[in-house]
C-alpha positions as a Markdown table, in Angstrom:
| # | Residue | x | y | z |
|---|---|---|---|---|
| 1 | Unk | 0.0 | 0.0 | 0.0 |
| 2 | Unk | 2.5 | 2.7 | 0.8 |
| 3 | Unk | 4.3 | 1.7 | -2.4 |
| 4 | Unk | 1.2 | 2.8 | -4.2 |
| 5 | Unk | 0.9 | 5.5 | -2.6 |
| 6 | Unk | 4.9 | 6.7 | -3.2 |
| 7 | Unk | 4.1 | 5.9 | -7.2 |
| 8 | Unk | 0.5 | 8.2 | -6.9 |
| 9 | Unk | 2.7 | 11.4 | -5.2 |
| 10 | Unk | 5.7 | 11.1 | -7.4 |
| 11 | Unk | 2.8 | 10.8 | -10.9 |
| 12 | Unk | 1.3 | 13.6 | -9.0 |
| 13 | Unk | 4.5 | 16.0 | -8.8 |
| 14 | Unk | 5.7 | 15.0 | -12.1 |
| 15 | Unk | 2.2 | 16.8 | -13.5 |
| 16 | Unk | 2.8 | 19.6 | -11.6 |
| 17 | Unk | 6.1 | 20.1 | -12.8 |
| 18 | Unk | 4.7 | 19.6 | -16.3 |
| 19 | Unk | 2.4 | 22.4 | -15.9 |
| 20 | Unk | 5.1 | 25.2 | -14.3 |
| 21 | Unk | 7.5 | 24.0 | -17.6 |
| 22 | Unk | 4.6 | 24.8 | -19.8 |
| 23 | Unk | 3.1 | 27.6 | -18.1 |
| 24 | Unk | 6.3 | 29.0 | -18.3 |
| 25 | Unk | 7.7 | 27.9 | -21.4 |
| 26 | Unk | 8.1 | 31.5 | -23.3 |
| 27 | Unk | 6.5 | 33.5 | -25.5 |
| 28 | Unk | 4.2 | 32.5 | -27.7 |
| 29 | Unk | 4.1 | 31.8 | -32.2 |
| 30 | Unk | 1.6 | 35.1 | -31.7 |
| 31 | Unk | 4.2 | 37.6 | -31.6 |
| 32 | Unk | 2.9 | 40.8 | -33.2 |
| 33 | Unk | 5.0 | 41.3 | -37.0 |
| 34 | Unk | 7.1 | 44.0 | -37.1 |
| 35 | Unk | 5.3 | 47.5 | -38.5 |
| 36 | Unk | 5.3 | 48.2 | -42.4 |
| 37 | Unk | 4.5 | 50.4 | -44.8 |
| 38 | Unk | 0.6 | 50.9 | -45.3 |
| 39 | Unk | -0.6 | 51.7 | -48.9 |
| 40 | Unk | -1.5 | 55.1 | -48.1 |
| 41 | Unk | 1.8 | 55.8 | -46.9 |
| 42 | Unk | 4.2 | 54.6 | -49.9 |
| 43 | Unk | 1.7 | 56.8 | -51.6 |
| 44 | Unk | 2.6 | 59.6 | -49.6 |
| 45 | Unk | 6.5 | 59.1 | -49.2 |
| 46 | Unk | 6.7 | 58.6 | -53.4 |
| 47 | Unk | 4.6 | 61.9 | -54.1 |
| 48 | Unk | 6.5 | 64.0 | -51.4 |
| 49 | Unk | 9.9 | 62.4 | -52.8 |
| 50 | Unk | 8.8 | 63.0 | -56.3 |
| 51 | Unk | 8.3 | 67.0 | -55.2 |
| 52 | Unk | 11.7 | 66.6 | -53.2 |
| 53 | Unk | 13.7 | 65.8 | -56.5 |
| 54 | Unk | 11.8 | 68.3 | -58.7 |
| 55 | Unk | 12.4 | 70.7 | -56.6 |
| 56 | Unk | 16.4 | 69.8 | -56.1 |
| 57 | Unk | 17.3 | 70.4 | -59.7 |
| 58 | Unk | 17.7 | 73.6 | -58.5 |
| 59 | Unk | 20.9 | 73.1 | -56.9 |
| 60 | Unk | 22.3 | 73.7 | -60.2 |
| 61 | Unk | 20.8 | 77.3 | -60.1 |
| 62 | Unk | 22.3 | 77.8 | -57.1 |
| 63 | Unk | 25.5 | 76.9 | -57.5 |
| 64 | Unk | 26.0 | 79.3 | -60.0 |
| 65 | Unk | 24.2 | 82.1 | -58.5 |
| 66 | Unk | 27.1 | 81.9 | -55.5 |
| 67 | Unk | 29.6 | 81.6 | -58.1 |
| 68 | Unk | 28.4 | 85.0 | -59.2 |
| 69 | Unk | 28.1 | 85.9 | -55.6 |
| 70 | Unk | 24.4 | 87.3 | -57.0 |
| 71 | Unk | 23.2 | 86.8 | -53.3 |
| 72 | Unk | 19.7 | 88.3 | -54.0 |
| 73 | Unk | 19.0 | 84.9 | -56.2 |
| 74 | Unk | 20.9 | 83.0 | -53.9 |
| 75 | Unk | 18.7 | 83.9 | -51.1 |
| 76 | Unk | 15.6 | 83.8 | -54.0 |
| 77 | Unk | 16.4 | 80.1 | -54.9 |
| 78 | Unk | 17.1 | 79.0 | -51.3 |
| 79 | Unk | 13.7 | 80.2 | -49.7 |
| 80 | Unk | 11.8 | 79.3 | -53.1 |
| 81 | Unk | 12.2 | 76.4 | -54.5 |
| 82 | Unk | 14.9 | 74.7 | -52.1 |
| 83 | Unk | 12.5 | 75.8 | -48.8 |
| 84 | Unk | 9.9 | 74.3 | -49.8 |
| 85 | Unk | 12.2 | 71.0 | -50.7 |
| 86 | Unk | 13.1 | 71.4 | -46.8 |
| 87 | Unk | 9.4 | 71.3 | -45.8 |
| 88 | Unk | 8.7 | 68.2 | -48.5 |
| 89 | Unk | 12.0 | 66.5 | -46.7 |
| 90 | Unk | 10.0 | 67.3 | -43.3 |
| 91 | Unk | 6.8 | 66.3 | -44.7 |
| 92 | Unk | 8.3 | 63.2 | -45.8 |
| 93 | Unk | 9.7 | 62.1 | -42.7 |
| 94 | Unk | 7.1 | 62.4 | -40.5 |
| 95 | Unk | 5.3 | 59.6 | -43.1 |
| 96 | Unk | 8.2 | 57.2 | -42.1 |
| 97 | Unk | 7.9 | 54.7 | -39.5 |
| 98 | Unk | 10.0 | 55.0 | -36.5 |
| 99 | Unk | 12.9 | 53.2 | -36.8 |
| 100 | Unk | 13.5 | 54.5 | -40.6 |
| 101 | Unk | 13.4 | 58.3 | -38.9 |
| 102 | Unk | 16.8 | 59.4 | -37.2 |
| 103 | Unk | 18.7 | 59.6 | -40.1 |
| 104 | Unk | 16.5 | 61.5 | -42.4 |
| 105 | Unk | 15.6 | 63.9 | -40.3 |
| 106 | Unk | 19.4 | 64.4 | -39.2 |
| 107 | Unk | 20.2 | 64.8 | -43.0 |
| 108 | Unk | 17.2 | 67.4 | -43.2 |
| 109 | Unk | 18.3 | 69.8 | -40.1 |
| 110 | Unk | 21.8 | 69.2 | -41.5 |
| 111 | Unk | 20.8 | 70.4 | -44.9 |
| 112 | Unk | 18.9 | 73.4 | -42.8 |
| 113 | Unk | 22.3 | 74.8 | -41.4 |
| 114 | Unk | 24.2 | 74.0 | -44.7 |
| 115 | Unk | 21.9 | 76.8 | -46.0 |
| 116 | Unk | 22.5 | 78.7 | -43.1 |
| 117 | Unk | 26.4 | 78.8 | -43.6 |
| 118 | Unk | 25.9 | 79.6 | -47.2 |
| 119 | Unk | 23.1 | 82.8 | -46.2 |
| 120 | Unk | 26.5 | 83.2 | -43.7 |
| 121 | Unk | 29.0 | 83.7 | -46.6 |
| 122 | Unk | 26.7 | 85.8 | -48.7 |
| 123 | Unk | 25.9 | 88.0 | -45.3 |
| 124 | Unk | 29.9 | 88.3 | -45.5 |
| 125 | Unk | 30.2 | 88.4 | -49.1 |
| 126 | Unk | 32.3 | 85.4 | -48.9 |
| 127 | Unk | 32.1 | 82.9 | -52.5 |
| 128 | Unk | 34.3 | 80.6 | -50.5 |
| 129 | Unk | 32.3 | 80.3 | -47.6 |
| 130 | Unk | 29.3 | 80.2 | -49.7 |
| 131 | Unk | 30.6 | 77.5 | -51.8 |
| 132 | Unk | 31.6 | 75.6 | -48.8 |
| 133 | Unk | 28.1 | 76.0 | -47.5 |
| 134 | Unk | 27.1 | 74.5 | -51.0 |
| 135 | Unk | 29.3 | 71.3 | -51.3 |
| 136 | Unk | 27.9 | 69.9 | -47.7 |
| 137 | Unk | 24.3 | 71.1 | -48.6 |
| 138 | Unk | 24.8 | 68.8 | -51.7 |
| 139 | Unk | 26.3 | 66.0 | -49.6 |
| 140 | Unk | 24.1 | 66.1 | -47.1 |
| 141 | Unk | 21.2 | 66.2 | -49.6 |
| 142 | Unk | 22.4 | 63.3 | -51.3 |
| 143 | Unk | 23.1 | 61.5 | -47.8 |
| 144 | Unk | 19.5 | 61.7 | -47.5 |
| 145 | Unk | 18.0 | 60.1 | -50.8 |
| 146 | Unk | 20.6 | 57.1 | -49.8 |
| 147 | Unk | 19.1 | 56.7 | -46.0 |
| 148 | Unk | 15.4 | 57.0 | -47.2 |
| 149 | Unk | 14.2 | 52.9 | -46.8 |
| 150 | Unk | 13.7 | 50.8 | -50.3 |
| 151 | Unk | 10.0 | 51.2 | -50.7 |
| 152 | Unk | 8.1 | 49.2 | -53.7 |
């Protein structure tokens, strides 16, 4: 009888051991999937992106307008046609999900003060400065079409 009885406690401890292992066993195959894109905003990032690069073939403008040092459509060009790239780039980032948004909006407040240190060097009447202002703005412009994410 006690032998029984030895054999019904250790049965009985083995399934509650059973029980704490499973209960405790981990997380579960329902793990939420990581956040994409929705429809609406690839729409969105594409058509603020397509105004982005529209807008940036006026870098070429630019460019020659310091190497003129004609600061009046220096200044023109940069709150015209390249401010309102700025507030597409800003536009743009806001659309991306979380993780994709430390770089890009870096770049942007990058580009921002690259355009400052160019208003700098036409405040100062200083091409060189100007131009230096320039060559980061382009870098940091083209820095930021490479860290945008691969959307189809």
């Amino acid at each position: 009888m006690v032998r029984l009885n030895r054999t019904a406690f250790i049965s009985l401890l083995l399934s509650m051991v059973a029980v704490v292992l499973v209960g405790c066993g981990g997380p579960s195959a329902t793990t939420a999937p990581p956040p994409t894109y929705s429809d609406l905003q690839i729409t969105r990032i594409n058509d603020y992106l397509s105004d982005i690069q529209e807008n940036a073939k006026r870098f070429a403008d630019l460019e020659t307008s310091i190497a003129k040092a004609d600061w009046q459509e220096a200044g023109n060009i940069m709150r015209g046609s390249l401010g309102e790239m700025l507030m597409d780039m800003r536009a743009l980032n806001r659309n991306l999900l979380a993780k994709d948004q430390p770089t890009p909006t870096a770049l942007t407040r990058a580009l921002t003060e690259d355009f400052l240190k160019i208003d700098q060097g036409a405040d100062l009447n200083s091409v060189p400065l100007a131009q230096e202002g320039f060559r980061d703005a382009e870098a940091d412009f083209n820095a930021y079409l490479s860290s945008l994410p691969k959307l189809s």
